[in-house]
C-alpha positions, 0 to 999 in steps of 0.5 A: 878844410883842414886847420892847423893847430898847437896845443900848448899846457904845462900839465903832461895830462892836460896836454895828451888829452887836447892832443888826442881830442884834436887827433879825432877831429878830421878837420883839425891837424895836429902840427905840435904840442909844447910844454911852455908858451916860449915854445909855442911863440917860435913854432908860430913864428916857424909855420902856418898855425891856424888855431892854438889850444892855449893854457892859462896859468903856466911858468916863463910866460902865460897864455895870456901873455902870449895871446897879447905878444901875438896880437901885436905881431904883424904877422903870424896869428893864429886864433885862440881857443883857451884851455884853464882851470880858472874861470877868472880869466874868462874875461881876459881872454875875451879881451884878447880876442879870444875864439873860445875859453874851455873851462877844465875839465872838459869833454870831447862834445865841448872840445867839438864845440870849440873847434866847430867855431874855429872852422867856421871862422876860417870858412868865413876868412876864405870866403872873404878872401875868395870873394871877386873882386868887381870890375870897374867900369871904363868910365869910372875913376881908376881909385874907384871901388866898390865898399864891402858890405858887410862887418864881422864883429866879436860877440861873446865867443863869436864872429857875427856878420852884421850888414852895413845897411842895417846899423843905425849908429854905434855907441862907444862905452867904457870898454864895449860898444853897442851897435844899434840896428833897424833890424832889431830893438835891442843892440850887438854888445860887443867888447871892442872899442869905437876907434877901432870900429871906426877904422874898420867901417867906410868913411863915405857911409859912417861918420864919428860925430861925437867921442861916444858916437858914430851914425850911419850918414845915410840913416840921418832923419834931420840935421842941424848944425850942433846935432843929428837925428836918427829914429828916436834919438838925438845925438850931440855932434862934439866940438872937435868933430865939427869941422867934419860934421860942417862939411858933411852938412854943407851938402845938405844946404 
Protein backbone atom coordinates (compact mmCIF):
# COMPACT_ATOMS: atom_id res chain seq x y z
CA UNK A 1 0.00 0.00 0.00
CA UNK A 2 1.19 3.38 -0.98
CA UNK A 3 0.25 6.69 0.88
CA UNK A 4 0.08 9.77 -0.23
CA UNK A 5 1.61 12.82 1.74
CA UNK A 6 2.35 16.53 2.13
CA UNK A 7 4.75 17.98 4.32
CA UNK A 8 3.81 21.56 5.24
CA UNK A 9 6.61 23.97 7.55
CA UNK A 10 7.70 27.49 7.34
CA UNK A 11 11.01 26.57 8.47
CA UNK A 12 13.20 25.65 4.78
CA UNK A 13 15.32 23.00 7.27
CA UNK A 14 12.36 21.83 9.03
CA UNK A 15 10.76 21.04 6.01
CA UNK A 16 13.79 19.36 3.80
CA UNK A 17 14.07 16.88 6.54
CA UNK A 18 10.26 15.62 6.82
CA UNK A 19 10.81 15.57 2.76
CA UNK A 20 13.60 13.43 3.07
CA UNK A 21 12.49 11.18 5.68
CA UNK A 22 8.96 10.38 3.84
CA UNK A 23 11.34 10.05 0.26
CA UNK A 24 13.25 6.98 2.32
CA UNK A 25 10.19 5.38 3.54
CA UNK A 26 8.77 3.08 0.52
CA UNK A 27 5.19 3.21 1.80
CA UNK A 28 4.89 6.57 1.72
CA UNK A 29 4.65 9.12 -1.39
CA UNK A 30 5.75 12.53 -1.39
CA UNK A 31 2.95 14.58 -3.54
CA UNK A 32 4.14 18.00 -2.05
CA UNK A 33 5.97 20.12 0.26
CA UNK A 34 4.69 23.87 0.94
CA UNK A 35 5.76 26.74 3.13
CA UNK A 36 2.42 27.84 4.55
CA UNK A 37 -0.95 26.16 5.36
CA UNK A 38 -3.00 28.12 2.69
CA UNK A 39 -0.94 26.39 0.41
CA UNK A 40 -1.47 23.36 1.86
CA UNK A 41 -5.47 23.76 1.90
CA UNK A 42 -5.65 24.14 -2.09
CA UNK A 43 -3.42 21.18 -2.92
CA UNK A 44 -5.68 19.10 -0.60
CA UNK A 45 -8.47 20.27 -2.09
CA UNK A 46 -6.82 19.46 -5.66
CA UNK A 47 -5.88 15.91 -4.98
CA UNK A 48 -5.81 12.76 -3.16
CA UNK A 49 -3.72 13.41 0.44
CA UNK A 50 -3.69 10.34 2.49
CA UNK A 51 -1.34 11.99 5.27
CA UNK A 52 -0.07 15.50 6.19
CA UNK A 53 2.97 16.20 8.10
CA UNK A 54 1.95 19.41 9.70
CA UNK A 55 3.78 22.29 11.68
CA UNK A 56 2.24 24.27 14.44
CA UNK A 57 3.27 27.45 14.65
CA UNK A 58 3.28 29.15 11.30
CA UNK A 59 1.97 32.70 9.83
CA UNK A 60 -1.62 33.31 8.00
CA UNK A 61 -2.84 30.12 9.11
CA UNK A 62 -1.58 27.35 11.90
CA UNK A 63 -1.98 23.81 11.50
CA UNK A 64 -4.17 23.77 14.02
CA UNK A 65 -6.21 26.04 12.41
CA UNK A 66 -6.04 24.03 9.27
CA UNK A 67 -6.57 20.86 11.14
CA UNK A 68 -9.98 22.19 12.15
CA UNK A 69 -10.94 23.85 8.48
CA UNK A 70 -10.24 20.33 7.20
CA UNK A 71 -12.22 18.65 9.72
CA UNK A 72 -15.37 20.32 9.00
CA UNK A 73 -15.08 19.87 5.04
CA UNK A 74 -16.92 16.86 3.73
CA UNK A 75 -14.80 16.10 1.60
CA UNK A 76 -11.09 15.58 1.27
CA UNK A 77 -9.33 14.69 4.89
CA UNK A 78 -6.39 13.58 5.25
CA UNK A 79 -4.74 12.34 8.73
CA UNK A 80 -2.58 13.94 10.60
CA UNK A 81 0.47 13.75 11.89
CA UNK A 82 1.93 17.11 13.69
CA UNK A 83 5.45 17.94 13.26
CA UNK A 84 6.46 21.41 16.30
CA UNK A 85 8.69 22.24 18.51
CA UNK A 86 5.93 22.88 21.17
CA UNK A 87 4.87 20.19 23.25
CA UNK A 88 1.95 22.74 24.62
CA UNK A 89 -0.25 21.68 21.76
CA UNK A 90 0.02 18.04 22.43
CA UNK A 91 -3.42 18.09 23.63
CA UNK A 92 -4.84 20.16 20.89
CA UNK A 93 -3.84 18.13 18.45
CA UNK A 94 -5.41 15.29 19.94
CA UNK A 95 -8.54 17.37 20.09
CA UNK A 96 -8.46 17.44 16.25
CA UNK A 97 -8.15 13.95 16.01
CA UNK A 98 -4.66 14.10 15.28
CA UNK A 99 -2.78 10.43 14.06
CA UNK A 100 0.33 11.64 16.02
CA UNK A 101 2.13 14.65 17.51
CA UNK A 102 6.27 14.73 16.66
CA UNK A 103 7.96 16.81 18.97
CA UNK A 104 11.11 18.63 17.15
CA UNK A 105 13.80 17.40 16.72
CA UNK A 106 13.03 14.19 15.89
CA UNK A 107 14.90 11.37 14.21
CA UNK A 108 14.11 9.01 11.53
CA UNK A 109 13.14 5.74 13.87
CA UNK A 110 10.33 8.31 15.41
CA UNK A 111 9.55 9.55 12.03
CA UNK A 112 8.95 5.56 11.37
CA UNK A 113 7.22 5.30 14.10
CA UNK A 114 4.51 7.78 12.91
CA UNK A 115 4.14 6.69 9.55
CA UNK A 116 3.72 3.08 10.64
CA UNK A 117 0.48 4.34 12.48
CA UNK A 118 -0.66 5.92 9.26
CA UNK A 119 -0.10 2.72 7.51
CA UNK A 120 -2.01 0.61 9.59
CA UNK A 121 -4.85 3.10 10.05
CA UNK A 122 -5.21 3.24 6.08
CA UNK A 123 -4.99 -0.84 6.01
CA UNK A 124 -7.64 -0.68 8.36
CA UNK A 125 -9.65 2.04 6.30
CA UNK A 126 -9.43 -0.57 3.16
CA UNK A 127 -10.12 -3.31 4.97
CA UNK A 128 -13.31 -1.70 6.21
CA UNK A 129 -14.07 -0.90 2.89
CA UNK A 130 -13.30 -4.26 1.15
CA UNK A 131 -15.28 -6.05 3.67
CA UNK A 132 -18.52 -8.11 1.48
CA UNK A 133 -21.21 -6.95 1.82
CA UNK A 134 -23.90 -9.96 3.49
CA UNK A 135 -26.51 -11.39 1.27
CA UNK A 136 -30.02 -11.05 2.65
CA UNK A 137 -32.03 -13.72 2.70
CA UNK A 138 -35.09 -13.78 0.35
CA UNK A 139 -37.43 -14.04 3.33
CA UNK A 140 -35.91 -10.92 4.92
CA UNK A 141 -37.09 -7.40 4.73
CA UNK A 142 -35.66 -5.49 1.90
CA UNK A 143 -34.46 -2.71 4.80
CA UNK A 144 -32.74 -5.51 6.68
CA UNK A 145 -29.05 -5.66 7.28
CA UNK A 146 -26.71 -7.05 9.16
CA UNK A 147 -25.07 -4.43 12.21
CA UNK A 148 -21.37 -4.15 11.89
CA UNK A 149 -19.42 -5.55 14.79
CA UNK A 150 -16.93 -3.62 15.49
CA UNK A 151 -16.15 0.32 16.75
CA UNK A 152 -12.87 2.12 16.07
CA UNK A 153 -12.22 4.49 18.43
CA UNK A 154 -9.40 7.27 19.14
CA UNK A 155 -6.88 6.10 22.16
CA UNK A 156 -4.26 8.44 22.72
CA UNK A 157 -2.40 8.41 19.20
CA UNK A 158 -4.20 5.64 17.96
CA UNK A 159 -7.12 3.64 16.26
CA UNK A 160 -8.44 0.68 18.85
CA UNK A 161 -10.78 -1.67 17.55
CA UNK A 162 -13.31 -2.52 20.21
CA UNK A 163 -16.00 -5.42 19.78
CA UNK A 164 -19.79 -4.37 20.15
CA UNK A 165 -20.18 -7.37 22.07
CA UNK A 166 -17.54 -6.80 24.88
CA UNK A 167 -19.07 -2.83 25.92
CA UNK A 168 -20.56 -2.76 28.94
CA UNK A 169 -21.90 0.86 29.15
CA UNK A 170 -20.15 3.97 28.10
CA UNK A 171 -19.42 7.16 30.34
CA UNK A 172 -19.57 10.49 28.85
CA UNK A 173 -17.12 12.97 31.00
CA UNK A 174 -16.49 16.64 30.76
CA UNK A 175 -14.53 15.98 27.47
CA UNK A 176 -13.72 12.44 27.43
CA UNK A 177 -15.56 9.17 27.56
CA UNK A 178 -14.86 6.20 29.24
CA UNK A 179 -15.78 2.67 27.79
CA UNK A 180 -16.07 -0.01 30.27
CA UNK A 181 -15.98 -3.57 28.78
CA UNK A 182 -16.66 -7.28 30.15
CA UNK A 183 -13.09 -7.86 29.06
CA UNK A 184 -11.41 -5.90 31.23
CA UNK A 185 -11.40 -4.10 34.95
CA UNK A 186 -10.34 -0.96 33.80
CA UNK A 187 -12.14 1.35 31.04
CA UNK A 188 -10.88 2.70 27.16
CA UNK A 189 -10.03 6.41 27.95
CA UNK A 190 -10.92 8.13 24.94
CA UNK A 191 -10.97 12.15 24.13
CA UNK A 192 -14.41 12.23 22.35
CA UNK A 193 -17.87 12.95 23.13
CA UNK A 194 -20.86 10.60 24.09
CA UNK A 195 -23.19 12.15 21.37
CA UNK A 196 -20.72 11.62 18.78
CA UNK A 197 -20.45 7.89 20.13
CA UNK A 198 -23.97 7.74 20.06
CA UNK A 199 -24.11 8.28 16.33
CA UNK A 200 -21.77 6.20 15.61
CA UNK A 201 -23.19 2.59 17.66
CA UNK A 202 -26.32 0.49 16.57
CA UNK A 203 -29.45 2.10 18.11
CA UNK A 204 -30.97 -1.77 18.32
CA UNK A 205 -28.15 -2.88 20.45
CA UNK A 206 -27.23 0.55 22.74
CA UNK A 207 -29.17 2.90 24.16
CA UNK A 208 -28.38 6.69 25.57
CA UNK A 209 -30.52 6.40 29.13
CA UNK A 210 -28.93 9.35 30.83
CA UNK A 211 -26.83 12.74 29.84
CA UNK A 212 -23.63 10.76 31.19
CA UNK A 213 -24.54 7.19 29.98
CA UNK A 214 -25.12 4.87 27.30
CA UNK A 215 -25.60 0.86 28.16
CA UNK A 216 -25.34 -2.13 26.09
CA UNK A 217 -29.15 -3.19 26.08
CA UNK A 218 -28.35 -6.80 25.80
CA UNK A 219 -25.72 -6.13 28.85
CA UNK A 220 -28.80 -5.21 31.23
CA UNK A 221 -29.15 -7.70 34.45
CA UNK A 222 -32.34 -6.01 35.89
CA UNK A 223 -34.66 -3.12 34.99
CA UNK A 224 -36.96 -0.99 36.66
CA UNK A 225 -38.94 1.93 35.53
CA UNK A 226 -36.30 4.94 36.81
CA UNK A 227 -33.11 2.59 36.52
CA UNK A 228 -31.18 -0.17 34.98
CA UNK A 229 -28.55 -2.41 36.08
CA UNK A 230 -25.25 -3.59 34.55
CA UNK A 231 -22.74 -5.61 36.78
CA UNK A 232 -22.13 -3.71 39.72
CA UNK A 233 -23.34 -0.40 38.80
CA UNK A 234 -26.78 1.19 38.80
CA UNK A 235 -27.57 3.90 36.48
CA UNK A 236 -30.09 6.44 36.76
CA UNK A 237 -32.34 6.55 33.45
CA UNK A 238 -33.00 10.87 32.93
CA UNK A 239 -35.97 12.29 32.81
CA UNK A 240 -35.72 13.48 28.97
CA UNK A 241 -34.63 9.57 27.91
CA UNK A 242 -37.71 8.17 29.63
CA UNK A 243 -39.96 7.98 27.07
CA UNK A 244 -37.47 5.98 25.31
CA UNK A 245 -36.37 3.98 28.08
CA UNK A 246 -40.29 3.24 28.68
CA UNK A 247 -40.75 1.71 25.30
CA UNK A 248 -37.73 -0.21 25.65
CA UNK A 249 -39.15 -1.51 29.00
CA UNK A 250 -42.40 -2.35 27.91
CA UNK A 251 -40.89 -5.47 26.00
CA UNK A 252 -39.79 -6.69 29.00
CA UNK A 253 -43.30 -7.00 30.61
Amino acid sequence: MIINCIAVDDEPLALGLVCSFIEQTPFLNLVGRYSSAVEALRAIHAQKVDVLFLDIQMPDLNGIELARVLDNSKTNKPRIIFTTAYNQFALEGYRVDALDYLLKPFNYEEFLHAAHKALAYAQLVEKSNAAPVATVAASAAPEERIEDEYLFLKVEYQLVRLALNDILYIEGLKDYVKVWLQSAEKPILSLTSLKSLEEKLPAKRFMRVHRSFIVSLDKINSITRNALQIGKINITVGDQYKEAFGQFLSKWV
